[in-house]
N, C-alpha and C positions, 0 to 999 in steps of 0.2 A: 140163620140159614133156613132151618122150617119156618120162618117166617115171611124169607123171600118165597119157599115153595107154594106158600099158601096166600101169597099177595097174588102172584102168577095163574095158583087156580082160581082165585075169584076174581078175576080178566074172565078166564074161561070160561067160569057158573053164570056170570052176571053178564054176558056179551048174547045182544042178541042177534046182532049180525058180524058172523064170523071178518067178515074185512075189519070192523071198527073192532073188535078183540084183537087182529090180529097187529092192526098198526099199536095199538096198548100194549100188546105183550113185546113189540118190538121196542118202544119206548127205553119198557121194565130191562132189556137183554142191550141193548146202546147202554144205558145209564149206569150197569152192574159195568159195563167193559171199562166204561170210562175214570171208575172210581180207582184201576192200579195207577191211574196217571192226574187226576184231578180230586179235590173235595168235595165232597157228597151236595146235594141240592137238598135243602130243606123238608126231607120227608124220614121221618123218624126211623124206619127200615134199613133203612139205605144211610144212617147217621150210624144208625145200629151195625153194620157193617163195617164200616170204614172204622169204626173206635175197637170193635172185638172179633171180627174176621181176618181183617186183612194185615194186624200184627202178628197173627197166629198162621199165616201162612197160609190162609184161603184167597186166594185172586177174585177182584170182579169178574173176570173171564172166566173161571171154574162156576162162579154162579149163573153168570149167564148162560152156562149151557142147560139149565135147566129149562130155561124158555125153549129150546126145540121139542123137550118131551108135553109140555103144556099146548104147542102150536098147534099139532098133529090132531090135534082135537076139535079145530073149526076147521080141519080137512072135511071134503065129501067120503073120503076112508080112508080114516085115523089109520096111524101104522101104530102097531102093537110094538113092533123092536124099539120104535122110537121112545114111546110112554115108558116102555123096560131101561132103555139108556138113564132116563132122568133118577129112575129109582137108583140106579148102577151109579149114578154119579152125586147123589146125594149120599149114599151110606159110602162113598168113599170118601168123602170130605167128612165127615160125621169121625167117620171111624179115626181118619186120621187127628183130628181133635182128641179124640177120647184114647188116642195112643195103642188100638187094639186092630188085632191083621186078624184073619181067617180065611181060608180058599173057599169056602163058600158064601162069603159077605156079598160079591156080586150077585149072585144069586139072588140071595133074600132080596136084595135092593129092589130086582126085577120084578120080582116076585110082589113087592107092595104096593110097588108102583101101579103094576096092572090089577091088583086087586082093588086097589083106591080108587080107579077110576072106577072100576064096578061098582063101589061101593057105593059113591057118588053120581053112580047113576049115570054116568054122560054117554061110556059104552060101554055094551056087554060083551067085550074081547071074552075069549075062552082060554081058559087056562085049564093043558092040560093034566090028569093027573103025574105025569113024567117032571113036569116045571114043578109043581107043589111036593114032589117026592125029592127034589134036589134040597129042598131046607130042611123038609120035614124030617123029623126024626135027629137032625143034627144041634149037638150040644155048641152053644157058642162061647169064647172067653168072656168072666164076668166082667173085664173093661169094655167090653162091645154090649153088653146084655142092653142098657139104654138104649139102644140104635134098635139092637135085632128086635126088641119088646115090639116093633110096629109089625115084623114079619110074622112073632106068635100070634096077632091078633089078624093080621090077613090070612091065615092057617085056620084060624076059627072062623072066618068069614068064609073062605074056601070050603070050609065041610058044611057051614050052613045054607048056602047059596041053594037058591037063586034070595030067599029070608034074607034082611036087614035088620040084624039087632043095633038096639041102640045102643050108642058109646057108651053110656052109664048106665051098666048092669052090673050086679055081681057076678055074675058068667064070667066078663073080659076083666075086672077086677081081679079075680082071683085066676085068672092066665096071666096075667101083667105078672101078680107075684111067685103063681110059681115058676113063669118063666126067670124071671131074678132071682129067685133062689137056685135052681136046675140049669139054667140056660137052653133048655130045648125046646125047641119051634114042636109042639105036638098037637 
């Protein structure tokens, strides 16, 4: 599943003319639909899919709607709700794999979604502090902690902003962990 997410962003990273991204990432959003009714085409993702998604109840269709939140980004202005849907719709198929509910999972989802893109540079959406106060502070069940581990590290990215730390510090190391021990986005 984060692997479809991340074939869809590097359409996005690597496109340099928004129309040829845009027919790519429609390609990647046709091919996920087609996989509840056809066998996968010869590309390892999308093999990967059809063998451990879609016996576990994840549809091509649920992954394809990831591609709208990736689209919105070779727009002339990206929509911010749209990139917050894609997060909203990845931690709910996440979650439902990993067998854990919470009223604030949407949230986070939103919440990393628009962080990522900041993170990654493409746009600097504003989040305000009222969105990063909807996770922050909240403990998550440890069946979900794997999932929400990206929303503690969009929270540390949130307080350091406009700063890019890099992935491999011991900073976000030991937020990984103590989020997994505690579960709290802090």
């Amino acid at each position: 599943m984060f692997a479809i997410d991340d074939a869809l962003a590097e359409v996005v990273t690597s496109s340099t003319q928004p129309a040829l991204g845009a027919i790519r990432l429609a390609w990647w959003r046709e091919t996920l639909e087609r996989l509840d009714h056809n066998p996968p085409p010869p590309e390892p993702r999308l093999q990967a899919v059809a063998a451990e998604l879609l016996p576990r109840g994840i549809s091509g269709k649920d992954l394809a709607g990831l591609e709208n939140g990736w689209a919105t980004l070779l727009d002339e202005q990206p929509d911010q709700e749209r990139v917050g849907r894609r997060g909203s719709i990845l931690f709910a198929m996440a979650a439902a794999l990993l067998g854990g509910v919470d009223n604030r999972l949407d949230a986070a989802g939103r919440f990393y979604a628009t962080q990522q893109v900041r993170r990654l540079r493409l746009v600097a959406f504003e989040l305000s502090t009222e969105q990063a106060n909807s996770v922050i502070g909240h403990r998550f069940p440890r069946a979900l902690r794997p999932l929400t581990a990206l929303a503690r590290l969009a929270a540390r990215d949130f307080r350091q902003a406009p700063t890019i730390e890099p992935e491999t510090t011991p900073g976000r190391a030991l937020a990984l962990l103590s989020h997994r021990l505690f579960g709290t986005i802090a």
